[in-house]
C-alpha positions as CSV (number, residue, x, y, z in Angstrom):
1,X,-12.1,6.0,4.6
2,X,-11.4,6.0,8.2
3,X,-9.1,3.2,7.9
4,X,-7.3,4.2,5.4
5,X,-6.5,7.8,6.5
6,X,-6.2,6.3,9.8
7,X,-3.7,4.1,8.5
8,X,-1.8,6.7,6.1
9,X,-1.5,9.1,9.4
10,X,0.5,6.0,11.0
11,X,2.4,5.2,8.3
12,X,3.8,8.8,7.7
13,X,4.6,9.2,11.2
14,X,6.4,6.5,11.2
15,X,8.9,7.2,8.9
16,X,10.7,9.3,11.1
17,X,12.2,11.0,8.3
18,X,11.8,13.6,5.7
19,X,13.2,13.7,1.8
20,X,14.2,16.9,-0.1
21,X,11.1,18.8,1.2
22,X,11.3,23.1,1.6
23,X,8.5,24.8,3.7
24,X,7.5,26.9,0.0
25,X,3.8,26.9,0.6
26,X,2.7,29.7,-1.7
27,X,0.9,29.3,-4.7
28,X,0.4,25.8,-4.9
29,X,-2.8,23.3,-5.3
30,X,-2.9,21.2,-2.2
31,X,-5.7,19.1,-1.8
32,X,-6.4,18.3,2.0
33,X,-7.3,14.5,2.9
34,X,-8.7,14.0,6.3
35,X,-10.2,11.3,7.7
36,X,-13.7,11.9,6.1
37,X,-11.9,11.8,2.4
38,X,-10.9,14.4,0.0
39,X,-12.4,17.9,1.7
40,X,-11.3,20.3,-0.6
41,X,-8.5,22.2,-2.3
42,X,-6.2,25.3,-0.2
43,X,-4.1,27.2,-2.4
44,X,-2.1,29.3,0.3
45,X,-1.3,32.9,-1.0
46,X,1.2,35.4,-0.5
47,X,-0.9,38.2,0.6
48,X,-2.1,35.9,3.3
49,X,-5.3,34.9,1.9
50,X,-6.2,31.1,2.0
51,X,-8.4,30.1,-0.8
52,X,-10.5,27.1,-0.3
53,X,-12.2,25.3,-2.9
54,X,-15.4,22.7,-2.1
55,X,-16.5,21.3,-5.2
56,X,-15.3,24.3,-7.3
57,X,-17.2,26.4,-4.6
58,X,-14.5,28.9,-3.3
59,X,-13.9,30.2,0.5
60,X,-11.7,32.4,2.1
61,X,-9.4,32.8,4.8
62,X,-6.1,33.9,6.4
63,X,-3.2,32.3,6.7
64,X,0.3,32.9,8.6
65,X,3.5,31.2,8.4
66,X,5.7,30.8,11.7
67,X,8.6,29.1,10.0
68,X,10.8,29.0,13.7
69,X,8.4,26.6,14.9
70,X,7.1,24.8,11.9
71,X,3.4,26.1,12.7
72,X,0.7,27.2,10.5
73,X,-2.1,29.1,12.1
74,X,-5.2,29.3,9.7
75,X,-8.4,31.7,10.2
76,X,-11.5,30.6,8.9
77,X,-15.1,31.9,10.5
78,X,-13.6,34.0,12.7
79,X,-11.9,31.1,14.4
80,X,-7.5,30.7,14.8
81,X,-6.2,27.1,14.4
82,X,-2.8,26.7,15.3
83,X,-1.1,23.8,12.9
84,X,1.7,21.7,13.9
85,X,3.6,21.0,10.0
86,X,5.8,18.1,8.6
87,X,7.3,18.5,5.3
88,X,7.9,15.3,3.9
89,X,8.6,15.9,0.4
90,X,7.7,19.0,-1.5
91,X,4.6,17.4,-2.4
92,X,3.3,16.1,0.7
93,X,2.9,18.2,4.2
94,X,1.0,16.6,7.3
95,X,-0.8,19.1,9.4
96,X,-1.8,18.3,12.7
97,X,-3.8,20.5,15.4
98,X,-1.4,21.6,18.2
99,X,-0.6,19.1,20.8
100,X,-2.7,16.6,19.6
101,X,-2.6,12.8,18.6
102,X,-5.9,12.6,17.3
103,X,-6.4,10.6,13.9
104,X,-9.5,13.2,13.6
105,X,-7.0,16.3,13.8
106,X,-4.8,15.6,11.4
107,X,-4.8,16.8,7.6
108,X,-2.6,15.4,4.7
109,X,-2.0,18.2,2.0
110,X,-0.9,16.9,-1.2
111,X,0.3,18.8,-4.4
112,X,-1.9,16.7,-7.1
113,X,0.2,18.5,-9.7
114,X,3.1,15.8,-8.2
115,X,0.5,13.2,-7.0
116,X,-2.3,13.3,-9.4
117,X,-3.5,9.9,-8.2
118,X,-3.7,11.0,-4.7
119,X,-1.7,8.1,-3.4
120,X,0.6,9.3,-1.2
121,X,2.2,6.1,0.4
122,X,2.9,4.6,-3.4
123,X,4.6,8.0,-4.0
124,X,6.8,8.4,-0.7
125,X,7.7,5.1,-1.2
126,X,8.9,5.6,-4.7
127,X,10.8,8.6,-3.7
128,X,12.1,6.8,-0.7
129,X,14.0,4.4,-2.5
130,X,14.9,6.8,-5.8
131,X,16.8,9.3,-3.4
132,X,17.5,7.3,-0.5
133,X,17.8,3.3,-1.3
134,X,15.3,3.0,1.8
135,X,12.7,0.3,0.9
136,X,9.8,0.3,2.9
137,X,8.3,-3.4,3.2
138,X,5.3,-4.5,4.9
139,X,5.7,-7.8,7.2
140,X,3.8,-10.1,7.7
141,X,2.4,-9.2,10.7
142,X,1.2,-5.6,10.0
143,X,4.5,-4.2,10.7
144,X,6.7,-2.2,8.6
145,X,10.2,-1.9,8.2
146,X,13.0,0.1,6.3
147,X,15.6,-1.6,4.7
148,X,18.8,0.6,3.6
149,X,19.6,-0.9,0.6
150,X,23.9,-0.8,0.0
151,X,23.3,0.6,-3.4
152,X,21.6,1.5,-6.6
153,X,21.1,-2.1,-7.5
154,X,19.2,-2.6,-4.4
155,X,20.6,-6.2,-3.6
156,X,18.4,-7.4,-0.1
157,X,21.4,-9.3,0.8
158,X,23.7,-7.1,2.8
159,X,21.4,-4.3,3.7
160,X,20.7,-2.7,7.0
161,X,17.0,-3.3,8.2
162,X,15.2,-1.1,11.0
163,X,12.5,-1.3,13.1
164,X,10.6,2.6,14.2
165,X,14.3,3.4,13.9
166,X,16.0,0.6,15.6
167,X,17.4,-2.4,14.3
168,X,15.5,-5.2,13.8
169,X,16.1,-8.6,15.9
170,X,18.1,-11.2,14.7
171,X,15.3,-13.8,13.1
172,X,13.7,-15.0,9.7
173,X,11.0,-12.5,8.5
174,X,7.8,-13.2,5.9
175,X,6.9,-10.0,3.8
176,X,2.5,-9.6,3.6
177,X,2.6,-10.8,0.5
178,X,4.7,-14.0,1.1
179,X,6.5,-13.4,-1.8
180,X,10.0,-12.9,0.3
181,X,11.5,-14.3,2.9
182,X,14.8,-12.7,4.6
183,X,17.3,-13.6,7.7
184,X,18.4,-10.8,9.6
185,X,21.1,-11.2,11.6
186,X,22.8,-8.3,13.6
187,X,20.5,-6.0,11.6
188,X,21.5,-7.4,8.3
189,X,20.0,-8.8,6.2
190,X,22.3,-12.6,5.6
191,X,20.1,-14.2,3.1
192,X,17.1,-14.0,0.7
193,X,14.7,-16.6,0.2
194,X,12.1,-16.1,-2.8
195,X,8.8,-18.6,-2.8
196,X,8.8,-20.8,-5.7
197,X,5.6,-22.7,-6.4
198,X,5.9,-26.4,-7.6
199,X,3.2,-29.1,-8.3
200,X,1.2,-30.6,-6.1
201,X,0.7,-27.5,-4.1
202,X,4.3,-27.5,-2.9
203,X,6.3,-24.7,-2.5
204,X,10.0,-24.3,-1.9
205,X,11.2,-20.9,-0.3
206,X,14.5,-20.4,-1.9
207,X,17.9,-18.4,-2.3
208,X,18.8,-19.2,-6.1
209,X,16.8,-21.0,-9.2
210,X,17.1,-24.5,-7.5
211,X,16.1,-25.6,-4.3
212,X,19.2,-25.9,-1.8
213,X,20.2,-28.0,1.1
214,X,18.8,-26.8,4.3
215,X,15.7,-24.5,2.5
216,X,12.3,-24.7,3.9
217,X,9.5,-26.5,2.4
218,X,5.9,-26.3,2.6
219,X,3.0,-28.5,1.5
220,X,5.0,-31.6,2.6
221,X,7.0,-32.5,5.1
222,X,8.6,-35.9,3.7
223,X,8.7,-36.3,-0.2
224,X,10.6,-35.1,-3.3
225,X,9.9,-32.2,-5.1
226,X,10.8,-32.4,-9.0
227,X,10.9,-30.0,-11.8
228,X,10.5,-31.0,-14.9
229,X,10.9,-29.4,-18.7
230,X,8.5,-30.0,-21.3
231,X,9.8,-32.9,-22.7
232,X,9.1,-34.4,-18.9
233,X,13.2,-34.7,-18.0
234,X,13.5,-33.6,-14.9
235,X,15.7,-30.7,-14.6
236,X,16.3,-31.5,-10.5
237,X,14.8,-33.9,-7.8
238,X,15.1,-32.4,-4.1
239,X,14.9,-34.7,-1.2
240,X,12.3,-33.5,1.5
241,X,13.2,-34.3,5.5
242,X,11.0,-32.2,8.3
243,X,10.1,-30.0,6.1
244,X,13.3,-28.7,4.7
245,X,15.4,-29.9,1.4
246,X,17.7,-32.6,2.5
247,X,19.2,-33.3,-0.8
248,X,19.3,-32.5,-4.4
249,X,19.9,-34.2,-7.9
250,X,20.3,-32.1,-10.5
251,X,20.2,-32.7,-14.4
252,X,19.9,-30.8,-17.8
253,X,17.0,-31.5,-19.7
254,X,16.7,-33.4,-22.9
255,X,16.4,-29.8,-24.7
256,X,19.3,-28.5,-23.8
257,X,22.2,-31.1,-24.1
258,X,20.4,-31.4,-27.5
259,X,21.6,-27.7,-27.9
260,X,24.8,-28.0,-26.3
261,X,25.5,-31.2,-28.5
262,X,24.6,-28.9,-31.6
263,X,27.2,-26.3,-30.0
264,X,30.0,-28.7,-29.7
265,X,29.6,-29.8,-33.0
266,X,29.4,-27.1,-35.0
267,X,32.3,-25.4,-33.3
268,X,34.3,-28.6,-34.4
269,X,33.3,-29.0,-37.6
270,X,33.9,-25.2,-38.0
271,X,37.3,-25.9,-36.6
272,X,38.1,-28.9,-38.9
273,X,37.7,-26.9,-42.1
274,X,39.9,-23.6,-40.6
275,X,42.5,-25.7,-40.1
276,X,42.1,-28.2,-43.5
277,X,42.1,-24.4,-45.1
278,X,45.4,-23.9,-43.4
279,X,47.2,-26.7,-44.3
């Protein structure tokens, strides 16, 4: 569990932004996640009384809100805490101890009646791109980065991509899954390339349904990769060079010029008797 809170606490800061959040803590069920798990539940009254449940066991303590300085300070055994808070959502708060950076000091307060899965990432990242078009991906290499999609549709091509805020150098970037490939150029993102898997252990990283001059391949450096239909037509053969396409043959399949044919034909036909009718 320390990982993961550890983890969660570093991802949240990170975002460097909050969504439609209010400071309305009153009368809500947050369960607290520190780093030693799920420690209870704090429903925060508005007499000033903090109750605490630890298993269904319930505690009691005080509570006061300083809403100039977005600081909680809590009572509990006789002892004050003051709370640094970040609203990130009206669901989700992070509470830290005052001037700390300490993993161990922080708490994450979730409303389960929003999250009732207690996973808090999935969620902001939902909301995320629901309200804002801000998609949060994972590279490759453990870091993560926003990408401001243009609109609704959330097209990658286009986009701005940031970096802890700033834009992200010009290069070609691998998502953790290696599922995506994109090439950001002035922190934009120029192209898209999507791994497509092929026989042989081959795979082609590409922009469209065919592979395209220029694309990177792996599993081969000099070859051709073909894809065939199951009639065994092949539907295109790309040329492999270095490790990238150098050329491609495309064809329709057996299948569907038989369908096209069909097409053809029975608009003729169809058009040979409207106009016999006419005439």
């Amino acid at each position: 569990m320390n990982y993961y809170f550890d983890s969660l606490v570093r991802k949240l800061n990170g975002l460097g932004l909050e969504l439609s959040g209010d400071t309305q803590f009153t009368e809500k069920p947050w369960v607290a996640i520190t780093k030693f798990g799920v420690t209870g539940k704090f429903i925060f009254r508005e007499d000033g009384i903090m109750l605490i449940s630890i298993k269904g066991k319930l505690e009691t303590a005080g509570w006061e809100h300083i809403e100039e300085s977005k600081s909680l300070i809590i009572t509990m055994h006789g002892a004050r805490t003051l709370y640094q808070y970040r609203v990130l959502d009206e669901a989700v708060v992070v509470l830290r101890i005052d001037r700390s950076d300490k993993v161990s000091d922080y708490t994450v307060l979730v409303n389960d009646l929003e999250v009732p899965d207690l996973k808090v990432y999935d969620y902001i990242k939902k909301k995320l791109l629901e309200e804002k078009h801000i998609q949060l991906v994972e590279l490759q290499d453990g870091r993560e980065v926003h990408i401001k999609h243009r609109d609704k549709f959330h097209r990658l091509v286009g986009s701005e991509v940031t970096l802890r805020g700033n834009k992200l150098r010009d290069g070609v970037y691998v998502d953790k899954d290696r599922t995506t490939q994109f090439q950001v150029e002035s922190g934009i993102i120029k192209n898209r390339y999507r791994k497509k898997d092929y026989e042989n252990g081959v795979s082609v990283w590409q922009s469209g349904n065919y592979p395209r001059v220029g694309e990177r391949v792996e599993g081969i450096e000099e070859g051709v990769v073909e894809a065939k239909d199951e009639l065994d037509s092949y539907l295109f053969k790309a040329s492999v060079s270095s490790g990238k396409v150098s050329g491609v043959k495309k064809r329709y399949s057996s299948g569907i010029v038989a369908i096209a044919v069909t097409v053809a034909v029975t608009i003729i036909v169809s058009a040979y008797f409207a106009i016999s009718a006419l005439l």
